[in-house]
C-alpha positions as CSV (number, residue, x, y, z in Angstrom):
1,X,29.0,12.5,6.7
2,X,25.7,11.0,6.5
3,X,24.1,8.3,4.5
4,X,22.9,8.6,1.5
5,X,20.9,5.3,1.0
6,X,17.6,5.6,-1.0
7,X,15.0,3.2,0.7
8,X,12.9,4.2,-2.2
9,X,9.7,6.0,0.0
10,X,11.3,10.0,-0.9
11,X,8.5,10.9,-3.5
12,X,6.2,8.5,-2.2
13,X,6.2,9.9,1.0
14,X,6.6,13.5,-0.4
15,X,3.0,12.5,-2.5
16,X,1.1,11.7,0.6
17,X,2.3,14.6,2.7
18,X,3.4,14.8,6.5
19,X,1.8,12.6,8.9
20,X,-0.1,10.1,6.7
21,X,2.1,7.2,7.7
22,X,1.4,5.9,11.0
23,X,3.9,4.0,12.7
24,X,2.1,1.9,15.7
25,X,4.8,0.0,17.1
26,X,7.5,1.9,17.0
27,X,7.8,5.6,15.8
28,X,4.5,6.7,17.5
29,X,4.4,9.7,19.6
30,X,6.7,8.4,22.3
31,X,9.5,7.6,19.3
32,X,9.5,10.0,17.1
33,X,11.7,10.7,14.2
34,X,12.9,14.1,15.2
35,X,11.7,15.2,19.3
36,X,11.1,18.3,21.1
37,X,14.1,20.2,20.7
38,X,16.1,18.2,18.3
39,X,15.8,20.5,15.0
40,X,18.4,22.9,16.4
41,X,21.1,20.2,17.3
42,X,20.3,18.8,13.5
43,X,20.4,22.1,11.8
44,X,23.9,22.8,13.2
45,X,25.1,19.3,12.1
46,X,23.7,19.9,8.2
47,X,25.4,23.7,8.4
48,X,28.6,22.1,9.3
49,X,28.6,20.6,6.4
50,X,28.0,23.7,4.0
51,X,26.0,26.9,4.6
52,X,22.7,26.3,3.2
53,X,19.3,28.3,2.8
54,X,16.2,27.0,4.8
55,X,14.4,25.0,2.2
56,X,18.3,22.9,1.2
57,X,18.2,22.2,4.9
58,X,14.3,21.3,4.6
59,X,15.5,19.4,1.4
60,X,18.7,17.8,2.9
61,X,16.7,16.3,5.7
62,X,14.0,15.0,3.8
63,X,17.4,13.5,1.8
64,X,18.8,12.1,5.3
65,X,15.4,10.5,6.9
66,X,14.9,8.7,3.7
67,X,11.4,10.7,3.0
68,X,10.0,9.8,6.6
69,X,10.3,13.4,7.7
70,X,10.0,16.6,6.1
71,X,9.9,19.5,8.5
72,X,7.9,22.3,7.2
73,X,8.9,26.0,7.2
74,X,7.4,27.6,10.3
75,X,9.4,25.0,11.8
76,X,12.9,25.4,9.9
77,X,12.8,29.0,9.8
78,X,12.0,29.7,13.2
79,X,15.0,27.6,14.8
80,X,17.5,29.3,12.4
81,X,16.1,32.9,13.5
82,X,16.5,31.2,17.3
83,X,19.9,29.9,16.8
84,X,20.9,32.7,14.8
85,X,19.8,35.2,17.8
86,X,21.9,32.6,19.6
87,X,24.7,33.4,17.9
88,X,25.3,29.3,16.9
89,X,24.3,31.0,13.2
90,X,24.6,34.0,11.2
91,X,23.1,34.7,7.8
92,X,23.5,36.5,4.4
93,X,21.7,37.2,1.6
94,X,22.5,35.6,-1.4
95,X,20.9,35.5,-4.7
96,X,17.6,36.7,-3.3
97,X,17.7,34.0,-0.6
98,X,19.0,34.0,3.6
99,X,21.8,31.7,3.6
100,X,23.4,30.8,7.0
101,X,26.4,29.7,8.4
102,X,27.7,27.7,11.5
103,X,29.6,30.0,13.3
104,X,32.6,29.3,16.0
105,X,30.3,29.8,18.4
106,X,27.7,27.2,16.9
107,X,30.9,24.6,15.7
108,X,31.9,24.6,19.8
109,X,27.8,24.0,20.9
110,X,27.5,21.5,18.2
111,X,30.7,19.8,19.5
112,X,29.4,19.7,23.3
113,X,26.1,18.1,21.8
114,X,27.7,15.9,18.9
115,X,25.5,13.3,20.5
116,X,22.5,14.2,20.2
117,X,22.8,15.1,16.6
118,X,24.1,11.9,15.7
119,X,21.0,10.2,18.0
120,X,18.8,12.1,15.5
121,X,20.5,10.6,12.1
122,X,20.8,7.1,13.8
123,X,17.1,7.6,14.3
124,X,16.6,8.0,10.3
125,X,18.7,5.0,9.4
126,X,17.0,2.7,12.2
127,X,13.2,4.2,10.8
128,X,14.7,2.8,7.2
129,X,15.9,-0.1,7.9
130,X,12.5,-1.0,9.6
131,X,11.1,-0.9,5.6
132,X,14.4,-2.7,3.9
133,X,15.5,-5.3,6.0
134,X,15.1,-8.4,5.4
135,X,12.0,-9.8,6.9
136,X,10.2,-6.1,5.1
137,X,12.4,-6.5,2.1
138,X,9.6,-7.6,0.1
139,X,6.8,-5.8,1.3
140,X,8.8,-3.1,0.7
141,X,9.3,-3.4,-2.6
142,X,5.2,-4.5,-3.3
143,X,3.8,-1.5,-0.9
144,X,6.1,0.8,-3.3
145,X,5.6,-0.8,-6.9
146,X,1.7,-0.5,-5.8
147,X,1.9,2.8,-5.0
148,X,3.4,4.3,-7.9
149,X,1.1,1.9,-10.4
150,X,-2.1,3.2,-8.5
151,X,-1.2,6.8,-8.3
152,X,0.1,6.7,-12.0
153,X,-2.7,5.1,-13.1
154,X,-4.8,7.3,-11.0
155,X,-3.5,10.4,-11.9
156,X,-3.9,9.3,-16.2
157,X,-7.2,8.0,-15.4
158,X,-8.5,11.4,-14.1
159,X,-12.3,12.0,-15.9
160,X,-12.4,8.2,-16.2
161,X,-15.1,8.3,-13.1
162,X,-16.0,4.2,-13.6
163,X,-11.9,3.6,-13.8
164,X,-11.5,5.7,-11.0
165,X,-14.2,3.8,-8.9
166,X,-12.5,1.1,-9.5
167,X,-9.0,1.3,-8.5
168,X,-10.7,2.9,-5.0
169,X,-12.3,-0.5,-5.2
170,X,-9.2,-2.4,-5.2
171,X,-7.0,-0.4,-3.1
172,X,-10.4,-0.4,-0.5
173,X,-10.6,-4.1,-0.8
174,X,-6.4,-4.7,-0.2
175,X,-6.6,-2.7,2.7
176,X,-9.0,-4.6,4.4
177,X,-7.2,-8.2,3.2
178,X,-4.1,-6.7,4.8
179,X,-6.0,-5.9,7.8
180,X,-7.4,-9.1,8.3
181,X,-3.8,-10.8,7.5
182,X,-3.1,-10.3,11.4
183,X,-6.0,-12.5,13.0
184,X,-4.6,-12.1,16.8
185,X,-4.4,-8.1,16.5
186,X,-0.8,-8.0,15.8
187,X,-1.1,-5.4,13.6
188,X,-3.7,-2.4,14.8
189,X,-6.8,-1.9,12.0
190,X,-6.6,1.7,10.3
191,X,-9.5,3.9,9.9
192,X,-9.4,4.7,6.1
């Protein structure tokens, strides 16, 4: 049903946690991944699929979005309880863990607001292809290799202080070259 494309940023992105990307000109605030009042049209799409417990649909859509977004639990768990009071869900437990299940009701909801789910998931692929097409390509591939060389290295070196210092150094120093790579201001400075 969905994509299952790796555009390689899942345990990079997982690493650096929610929110430490910023995306200026083009998934800011105003364009966000995943908007007010989305999750529950989402949800219902992944249950369609299979039943699933809260952190497979946490999981599943950190999957679909390519590691750009990774909702957390007091978000997940709260919109299930919602659509399950709802009746668009209902629940079970299994193995020591609340499974749910798209109910009729939820299948006939979810089919007069296919649209909007589908908005969401077109959302993730467009984010993704902004980091692998082809003018990115590249970059892509250096901001990535970069990041698992400095974190590996970083996470081996720990004790090493003067090693240490000096990969901060370097990643310090590219920053700022990057920075400066834009001399009209195309691309906005980041506080770091």
């Amino acid at each position: 049903m969905f994509t299952g494309k790796d555009w390689g940023f899942g345990a990079w992105a997982n690493c650096c946690g929610p929110g430490v990307f910023r995306f200026p000109s083009g998934l800011g605030p105003k364009r966000r991944i995943v908007r007010k009042g989305d999750l529950k049209f989402v949800l219902l799409r992944l249950l369609d699929d299979e039943p699933m417990h809260g952190y497979e649909l946490i999981r599943r859509l950190e999957e679909e979005s390519h590691g750009l977004y990774t909702p957390s639990p007091g978000s997940i768990y709260p919109t299930l309880q919602m659509l399950e009071d709802q009746g668009y869900v209902s629940s079970e437990q299994s193995d020591g863990k609340r499974v749910y299940h798209l109910t009729d009701a939820g299948r006939a909801f979810l089919g007069e607001h296919d649209s909007r789910a589908k908005d969401v998931f077109r959302r993730f692929m467009s984010a993704g292809e902004r980091f692998t097409g082809s003018e990115m390509r590249d970059v892509t591939r250096s901001f990535i290799h970069l990041a698992q060389v400095s974190f590996d290295r970083a996470v081996g070196g720990q004790g090493d202080e003067q090693a240490l210092a000096r990969v901060k150094e370097i990643l310090d120093r590219a920053a700022r070259e990057i920075e400066m790579a834009w001399p009209d201001g195309a691309a906005e400075p980041q506080e770091g």
